[in-house]
C-alpha positions in Angstrom: 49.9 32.6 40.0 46.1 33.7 38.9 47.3 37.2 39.7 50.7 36.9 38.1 48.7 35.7 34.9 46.4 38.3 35.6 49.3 40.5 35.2 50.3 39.2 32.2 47.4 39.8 30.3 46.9 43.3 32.0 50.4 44.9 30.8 49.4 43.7 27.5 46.4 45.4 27.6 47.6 48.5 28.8 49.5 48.7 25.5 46.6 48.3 23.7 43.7 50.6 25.6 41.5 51.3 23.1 40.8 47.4 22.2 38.6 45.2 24.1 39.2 41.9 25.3 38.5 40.1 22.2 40.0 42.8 19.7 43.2 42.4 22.8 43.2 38.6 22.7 43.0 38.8 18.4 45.7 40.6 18.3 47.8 38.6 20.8 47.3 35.3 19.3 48.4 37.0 16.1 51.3 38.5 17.7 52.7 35.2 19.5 52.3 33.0 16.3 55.1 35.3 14.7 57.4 34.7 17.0 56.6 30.9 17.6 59.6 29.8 14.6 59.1 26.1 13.2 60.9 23.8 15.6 64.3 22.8 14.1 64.3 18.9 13.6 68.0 18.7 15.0 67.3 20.4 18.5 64.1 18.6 18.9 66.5 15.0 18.8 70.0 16.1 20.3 70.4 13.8 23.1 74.2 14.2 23.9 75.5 15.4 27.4 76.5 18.7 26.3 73.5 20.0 24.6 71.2 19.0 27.2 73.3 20.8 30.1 73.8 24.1 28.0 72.1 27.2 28.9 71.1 27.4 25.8 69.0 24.9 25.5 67.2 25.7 28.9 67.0 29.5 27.9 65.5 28.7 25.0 63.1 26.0 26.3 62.0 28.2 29.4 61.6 31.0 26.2 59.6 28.6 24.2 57.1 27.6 26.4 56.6 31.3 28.4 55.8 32.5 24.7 53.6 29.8 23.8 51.7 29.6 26.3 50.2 33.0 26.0 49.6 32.0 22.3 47.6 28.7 23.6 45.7 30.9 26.6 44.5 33.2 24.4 43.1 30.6 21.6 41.0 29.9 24.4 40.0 32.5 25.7 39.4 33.9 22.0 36.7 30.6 21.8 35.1 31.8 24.8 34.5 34.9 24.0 33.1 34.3 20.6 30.9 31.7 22.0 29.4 34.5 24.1 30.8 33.6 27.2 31.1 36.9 29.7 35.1 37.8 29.6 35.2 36.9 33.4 33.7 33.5 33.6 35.9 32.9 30.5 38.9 34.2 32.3 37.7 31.4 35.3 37.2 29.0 32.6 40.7 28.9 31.7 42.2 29.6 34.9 44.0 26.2 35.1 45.7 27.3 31.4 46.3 30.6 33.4 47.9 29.2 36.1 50.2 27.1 34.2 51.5 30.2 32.1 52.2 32.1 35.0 54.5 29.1 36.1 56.4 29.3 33.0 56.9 33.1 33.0 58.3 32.7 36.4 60.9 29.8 35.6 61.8 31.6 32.5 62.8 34.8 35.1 64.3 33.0 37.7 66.8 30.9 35.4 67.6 33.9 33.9 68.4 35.4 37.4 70.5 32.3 37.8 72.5 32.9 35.0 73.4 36.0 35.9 74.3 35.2 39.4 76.3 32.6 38.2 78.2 35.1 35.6 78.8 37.4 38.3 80.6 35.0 40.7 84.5 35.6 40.4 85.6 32.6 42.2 86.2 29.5 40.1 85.2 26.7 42.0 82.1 28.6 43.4 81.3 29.6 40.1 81.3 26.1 38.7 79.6 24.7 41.9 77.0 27.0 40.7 76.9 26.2 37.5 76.2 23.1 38.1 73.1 24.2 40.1 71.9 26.2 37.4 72.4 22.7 35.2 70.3 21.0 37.7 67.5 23.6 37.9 67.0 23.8 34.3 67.0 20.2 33.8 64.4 19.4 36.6 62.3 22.5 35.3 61.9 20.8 31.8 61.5 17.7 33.1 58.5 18.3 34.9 56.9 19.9 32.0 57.9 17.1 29.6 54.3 16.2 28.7 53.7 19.7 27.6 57.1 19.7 26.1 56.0 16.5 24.2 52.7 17.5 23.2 53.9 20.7 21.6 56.8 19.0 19.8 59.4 20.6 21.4 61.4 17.2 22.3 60.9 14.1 20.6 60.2 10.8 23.3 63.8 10.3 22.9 65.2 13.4 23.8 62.6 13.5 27.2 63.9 10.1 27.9 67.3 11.6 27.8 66.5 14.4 29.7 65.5 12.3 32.8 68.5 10.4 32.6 70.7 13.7 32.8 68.5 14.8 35.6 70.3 11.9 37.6 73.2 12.2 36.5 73.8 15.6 37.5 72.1 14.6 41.1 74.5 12.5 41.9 77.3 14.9 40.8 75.5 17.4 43.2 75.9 15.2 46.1 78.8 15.2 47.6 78.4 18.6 48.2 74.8 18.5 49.2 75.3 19.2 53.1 77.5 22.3 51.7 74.8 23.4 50.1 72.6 23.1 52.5 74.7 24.7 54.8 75.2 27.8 52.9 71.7 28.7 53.3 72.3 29.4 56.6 69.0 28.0 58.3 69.3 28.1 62.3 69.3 24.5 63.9 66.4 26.3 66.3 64.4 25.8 62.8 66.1 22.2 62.0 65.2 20.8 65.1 61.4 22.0 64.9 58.5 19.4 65.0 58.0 20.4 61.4 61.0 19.2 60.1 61.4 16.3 62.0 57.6 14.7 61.9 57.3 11.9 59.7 55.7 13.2 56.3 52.1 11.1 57.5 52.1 12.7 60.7 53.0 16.4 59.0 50.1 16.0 57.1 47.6 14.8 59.9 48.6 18.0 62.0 48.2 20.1 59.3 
């Protein structure tokens, strides 16, 4: 994640070579905050079914917080720097920040990857099986980033509450197909019946 954060910063560099770090993290922090819109009032309170399992709301949250996290990385880093901290140990001081934002970019990619796999699927019922994945992925994505999703006042403590509760409920719509989907994946029993997966979790971790 370090490297994909690495990465990050790097193509923006590349777009920018003349500048050095500080002039390059300046510039990005200006560049972020124009696209970082006030939060509208109304999306950060909807609490009803429907908004909560559109892909809008999880393309724009996954959005949100990949684009403001580089904005909050480089406030940072911009510190740092000023303070006359060397560009790489400031780079390790943040890391943590780093690895974080690198997370995001990634769940903002793959959802979007979902989406389209799911748009791409002729049959109904497959496509709605799949739908209802792509509901599930989104949902648990946001909810384990709720903190950060509360502390930049992106969802109100209602709204987070809310979003836990549709994380169950759209569990236990997944389950009766859960061996299905399972299945699908096509794992050979040779690797189902191997000590790994069949070790209690206590004992996996005392081997390991």
């Amino acid at each position: 994640m370090l490297q994909v954060a690495k990465g990050l910063l790097s193509n923006f560099r590349r777009e920018f070579r003349d500048m050095n770090l500080l002039a390059m993290v300046r510039f990005m922090v200006d560049e972020v905050s124009t696209r970082i819109t006030e939060l509208n009032p109304v999306v950060t309170r909807t609490t009803d079914a429907e908004h909560l399992r559109s892909r809008d709301f999880h393309q724009s949250a996954f959005g949100y917080r990949a684009d403001r996290m580089p904005l909050d990385a480089g406030r940072r880093l911009q510190r740092r720097i000023e303070g006359d901290m060397e560009p790489f140990d400031a780079f390790v001081d943040v890391q943590d920040h780093l690895v974080q934002l690198a997370h995001a970019e990634a769940e903002r990619v793959v959802f979007d990857r979902f989406v389209q796999a799911v748009d791409r699927t002729e049959e109904p019922e497959l496509r709605a099986e799949l739908d209802r994945l792509r509901t599930l992925f989104g949902l648990s994505r946001i909810e384990a980033a709720l903190d950060w999703y509360l502390e930049a006042g992106y969802v109100e403590p209602n709204k987070a509450k809310a979003i836990r509760g549709a994380v169950n409920d759209v569990c236990d719509e997944v389950r009766p197909h859960a061996e299905a989907l399972v299945d699908a994946f096509g794992i050979p029993d040779a690797c189902l019946a191997a000590p790994i997966a069949t070790k209690e979790p206590s004992e996996r971790a005392y081997s390991e």
